[in-house]
C-alpha positions as CSV (number, residue, x, y, z in Angstrom):
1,X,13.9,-13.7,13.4
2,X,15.8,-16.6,14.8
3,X,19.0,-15.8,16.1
4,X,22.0,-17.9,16.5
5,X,24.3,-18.5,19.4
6,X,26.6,-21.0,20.4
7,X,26.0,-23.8,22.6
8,X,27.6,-26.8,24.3
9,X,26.3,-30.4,22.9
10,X,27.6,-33.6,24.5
11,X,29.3,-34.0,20.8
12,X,31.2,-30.7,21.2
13,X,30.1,-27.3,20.2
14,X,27.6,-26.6,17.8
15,X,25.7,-23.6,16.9
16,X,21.7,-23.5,17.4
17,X,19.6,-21.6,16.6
18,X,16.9,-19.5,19.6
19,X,14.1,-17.6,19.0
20,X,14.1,-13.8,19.8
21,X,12.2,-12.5,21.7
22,X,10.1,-10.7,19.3
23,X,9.4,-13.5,17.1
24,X,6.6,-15.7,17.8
25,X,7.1,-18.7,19.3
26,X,3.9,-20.5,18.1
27,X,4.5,-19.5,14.1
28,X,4.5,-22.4,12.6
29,X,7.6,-23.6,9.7
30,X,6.7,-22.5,6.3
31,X,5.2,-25.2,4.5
32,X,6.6,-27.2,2.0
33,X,4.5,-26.6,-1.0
34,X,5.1,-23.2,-0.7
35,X,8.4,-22.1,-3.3
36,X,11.2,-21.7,-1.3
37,X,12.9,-18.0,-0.7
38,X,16.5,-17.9,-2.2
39,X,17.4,-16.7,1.5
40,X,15.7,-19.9,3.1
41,X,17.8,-22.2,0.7
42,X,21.0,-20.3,1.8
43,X,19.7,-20.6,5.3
44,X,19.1,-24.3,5.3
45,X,22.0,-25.0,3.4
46,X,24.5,-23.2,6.1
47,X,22.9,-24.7,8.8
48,X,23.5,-28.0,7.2
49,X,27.1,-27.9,5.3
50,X,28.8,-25.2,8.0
51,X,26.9,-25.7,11.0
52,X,26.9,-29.0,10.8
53,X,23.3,-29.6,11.9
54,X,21.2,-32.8,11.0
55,X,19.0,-33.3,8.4
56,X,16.0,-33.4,10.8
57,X,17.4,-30.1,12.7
58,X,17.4,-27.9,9.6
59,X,13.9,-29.3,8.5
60,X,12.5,-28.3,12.3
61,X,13.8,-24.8,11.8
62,X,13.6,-23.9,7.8
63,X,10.2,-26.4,6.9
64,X,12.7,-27.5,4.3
65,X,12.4,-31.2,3.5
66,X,15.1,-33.6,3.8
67,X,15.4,-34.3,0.6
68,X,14.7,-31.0,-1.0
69,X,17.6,-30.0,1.0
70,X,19.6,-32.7,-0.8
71,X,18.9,-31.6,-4.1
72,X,19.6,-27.9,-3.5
73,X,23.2,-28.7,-2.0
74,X,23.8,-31.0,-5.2
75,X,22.6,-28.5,-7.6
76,X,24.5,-25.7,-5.8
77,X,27.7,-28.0,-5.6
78,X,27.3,-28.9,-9.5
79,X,27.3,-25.0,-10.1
80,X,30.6,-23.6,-8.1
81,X,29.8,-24.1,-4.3
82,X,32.2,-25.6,-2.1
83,X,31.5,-25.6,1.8
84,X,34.9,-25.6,2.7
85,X,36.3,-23.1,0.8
86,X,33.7,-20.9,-0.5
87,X,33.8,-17.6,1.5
88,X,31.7,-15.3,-0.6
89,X,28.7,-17.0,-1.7
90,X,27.2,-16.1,-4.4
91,X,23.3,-16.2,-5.2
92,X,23.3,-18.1,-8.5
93,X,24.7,-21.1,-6.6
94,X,21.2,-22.0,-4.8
95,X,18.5,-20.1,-7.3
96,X,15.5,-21.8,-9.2
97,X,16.8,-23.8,-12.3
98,X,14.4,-22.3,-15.7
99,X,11.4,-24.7,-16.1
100,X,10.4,-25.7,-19.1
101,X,6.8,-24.7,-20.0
102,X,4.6,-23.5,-23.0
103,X,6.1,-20.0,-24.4
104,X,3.3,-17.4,-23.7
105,X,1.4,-15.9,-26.5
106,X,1.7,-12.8,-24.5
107,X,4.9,-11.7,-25.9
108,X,6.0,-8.0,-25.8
109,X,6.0,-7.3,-29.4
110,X,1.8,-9.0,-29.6
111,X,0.9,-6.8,-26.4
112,X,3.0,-3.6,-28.5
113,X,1.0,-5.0,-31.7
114,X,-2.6,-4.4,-29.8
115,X,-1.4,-1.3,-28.3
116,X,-0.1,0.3,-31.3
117,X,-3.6,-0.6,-32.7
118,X,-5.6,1.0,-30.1
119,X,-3.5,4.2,-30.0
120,X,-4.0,4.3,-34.1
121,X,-7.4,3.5,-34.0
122,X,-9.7,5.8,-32.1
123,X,-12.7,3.3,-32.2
124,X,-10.3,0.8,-30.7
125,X,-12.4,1.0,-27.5
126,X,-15.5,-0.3,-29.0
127,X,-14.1,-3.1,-30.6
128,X,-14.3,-6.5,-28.8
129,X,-11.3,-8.7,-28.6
130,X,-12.8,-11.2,-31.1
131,X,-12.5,-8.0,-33.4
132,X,-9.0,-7.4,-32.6
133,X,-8.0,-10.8,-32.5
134,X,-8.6,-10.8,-36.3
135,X,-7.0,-7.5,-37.0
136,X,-4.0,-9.1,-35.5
137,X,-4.2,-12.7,-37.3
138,X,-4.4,-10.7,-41.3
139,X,-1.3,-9.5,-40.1
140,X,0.3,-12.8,-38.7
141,X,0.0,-12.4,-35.1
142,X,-1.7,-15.5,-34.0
143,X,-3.8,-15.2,-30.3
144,X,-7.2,-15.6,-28.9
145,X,-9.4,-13.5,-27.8
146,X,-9.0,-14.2,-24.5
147,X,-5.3,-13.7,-24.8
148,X,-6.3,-10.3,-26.7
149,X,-8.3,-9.2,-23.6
150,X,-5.4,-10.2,-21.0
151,X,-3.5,-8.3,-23.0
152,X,-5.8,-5.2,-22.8
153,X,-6.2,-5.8,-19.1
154,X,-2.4,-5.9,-18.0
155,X,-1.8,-2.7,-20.0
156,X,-4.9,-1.3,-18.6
157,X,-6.6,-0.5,-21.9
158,X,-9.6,-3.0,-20.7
């Protein structure tokens, strides 16, 4: 875990940041395809709007790009934060924004629908999920098979 301490620059005094000395000097920064930690974006965004440290500094130390490092001040800046007088920070600031996306078939009450169905049925086992898949469409429940038999898995019924 990198440490930090206060140093002299030739533009004054600036904090930086030193390895200690359990971490390991050779670990490469995190890549940038890889979601970012809530704790990274706080991280990055400290060094950058209290520290004072460049652009290029904070991407050397976090793996955070430039730019993504843009976006997350602006978004946290749009939702409350203020560098200069913000004191308690608070986690919503920086978090992931909801992405839109296809709904999941797998909602809770279709997973308690094929449940409930095993647990009444005590031959439930030996049907396949094409079966139950059609149990579940005469009464309006709409999924594949496949989505049947993720279902069964992630309840551990399969």
């Amino acid at each position: 875990m990198p440490r930090i301490s206060r140093t002299a620059e030739p533009a004054g005094s600036a904090l930086s940041l030193s390895p200690s000395p359990s971490s390991s000097p050779s670990s490469p920064p995190p890549s940038p395809e890889k979601k970012r930690h809530l704790a990274t974006r706080i991280q990055a965004v400290t060094l950058r709007c209290v520290a004072k440290f460049s652009y290029q500094k904070v991407t050397q130390l976090t793996g955070m790009n430039d730019r993504t490092l843009q976006r997350v001040i602006k978004r946290a800046m749009e939702r409350g934060f203020d560098p200069e007088s913000s004191h308690n920070w608070r986690d919503e600031w920086f978090e992931d924004a909801i992405r839109p996306g296809r709904p999941s078939k797998q909602t809770i009450s279709a997973s308690n629908e094929v449940n409930r169905m095993i647990r009444l049925d005590r031959y439930a086992r030996g049907k396949s999920s094409d079966q139950i898949a059609a149990d579940l469409a005469k009464i309006g429940i709409k999924a594949s098979p496949t989505t049947i038999w993720r279902m069964l898995r992630n309840s551990g019924n399969h």
